[in-house]
N, C-alpha and C positions, 0 to 999 in steps of 0.2 A: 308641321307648319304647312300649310296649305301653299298652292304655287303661285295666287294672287298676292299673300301676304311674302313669301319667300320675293319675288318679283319686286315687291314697293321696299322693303329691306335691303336688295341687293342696290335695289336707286337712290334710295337714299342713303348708302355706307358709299357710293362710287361720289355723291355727290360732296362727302367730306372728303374723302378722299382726293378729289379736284380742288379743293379748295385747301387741302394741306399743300397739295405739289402747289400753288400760287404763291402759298405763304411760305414755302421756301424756294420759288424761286425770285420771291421778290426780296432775298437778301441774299445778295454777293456771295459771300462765304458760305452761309448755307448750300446753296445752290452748289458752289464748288466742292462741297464734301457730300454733298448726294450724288453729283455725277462722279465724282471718282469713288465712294463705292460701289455705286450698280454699274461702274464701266458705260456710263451709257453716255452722247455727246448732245450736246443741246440742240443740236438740229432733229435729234429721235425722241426729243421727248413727246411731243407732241403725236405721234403714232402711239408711242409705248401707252400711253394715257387711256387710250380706247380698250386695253387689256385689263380684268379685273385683278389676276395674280399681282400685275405692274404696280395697279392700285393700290392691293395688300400691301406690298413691299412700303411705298410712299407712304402708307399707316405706319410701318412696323420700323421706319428710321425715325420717324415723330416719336413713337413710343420708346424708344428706347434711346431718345436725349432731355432728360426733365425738364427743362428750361424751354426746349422747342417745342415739348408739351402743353405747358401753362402758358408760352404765347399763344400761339395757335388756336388751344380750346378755348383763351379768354378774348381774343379777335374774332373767331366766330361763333360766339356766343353757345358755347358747346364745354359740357363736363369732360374733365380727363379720360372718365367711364363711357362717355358715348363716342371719344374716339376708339376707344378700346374694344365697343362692342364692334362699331364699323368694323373693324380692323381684322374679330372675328367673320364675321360676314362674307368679308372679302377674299378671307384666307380658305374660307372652307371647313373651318372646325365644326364638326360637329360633338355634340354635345348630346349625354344620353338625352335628357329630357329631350331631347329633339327629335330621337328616333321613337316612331309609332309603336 
C-alpha cells in the first residue's frame, strides 16, 4: 500500500473511530463500562483520543458487543465490515496481501 493511500486509510479508520468513542459516550452506561474497562477517567479521554492504538481499542469494544455494533454501524451509516476494517487499520494488522 503506498504511504498516500496508507495515510487517507489511517484518517479515515481514526475518523470512525471518533465517531464510535461519541456514540458511546453519548450513553451513560456504555460510557461507564468503557471507562471501567480501559481504566481510564472521563477527564483523559479526550487526550487518549489523539492516540491511534486508543483508537483501535474504542473499535475493538464496539466490536466485541453485537448490539453496540449494529447501533453504531447503523447511526453512522457504516457496515459492521467497515468498522472492522477501521478497526484493523488502527490495530496495525497486517495482512500478507499487504506485504510487497
Amino acid at each position: 500500500m503506498s504511504p498516500k493511500r496508507l495515510a487517507t486509510a489511517r484518517e479515515a479508520a481514526e475518523t470512525v473511530a471518533i465517531q464510535a468513542l461519541g456514540h458511546i459516550a453519548a450513553d451513560p452506561q456504555q460510557l461507564g463500562r468503557f471507562l471501567a474497562e480501559t481504566g481510564l477517567g472521563p477527564e483523559t479521554l479526550r487526550a487518549a483520543a489523539g492516540d491511534p492504538k486508543f483508537l483501535g481499542a474504542v473499535l475493538n469494544f464496539v466490536l466485541n458487543d453485537p448490539a453496540l455494533l449494529e447501533n453504531f454501524a447503523a447511526g453512522a451509516e457504516l457496515t459492521p465490515a467497515a468498522v472492522a476494517a477501521a478497526h484493523e487499520v488502527l490495530s496495525g494488522t497486517n495482512w500478507e496481501r499487504d506485504i510487497p
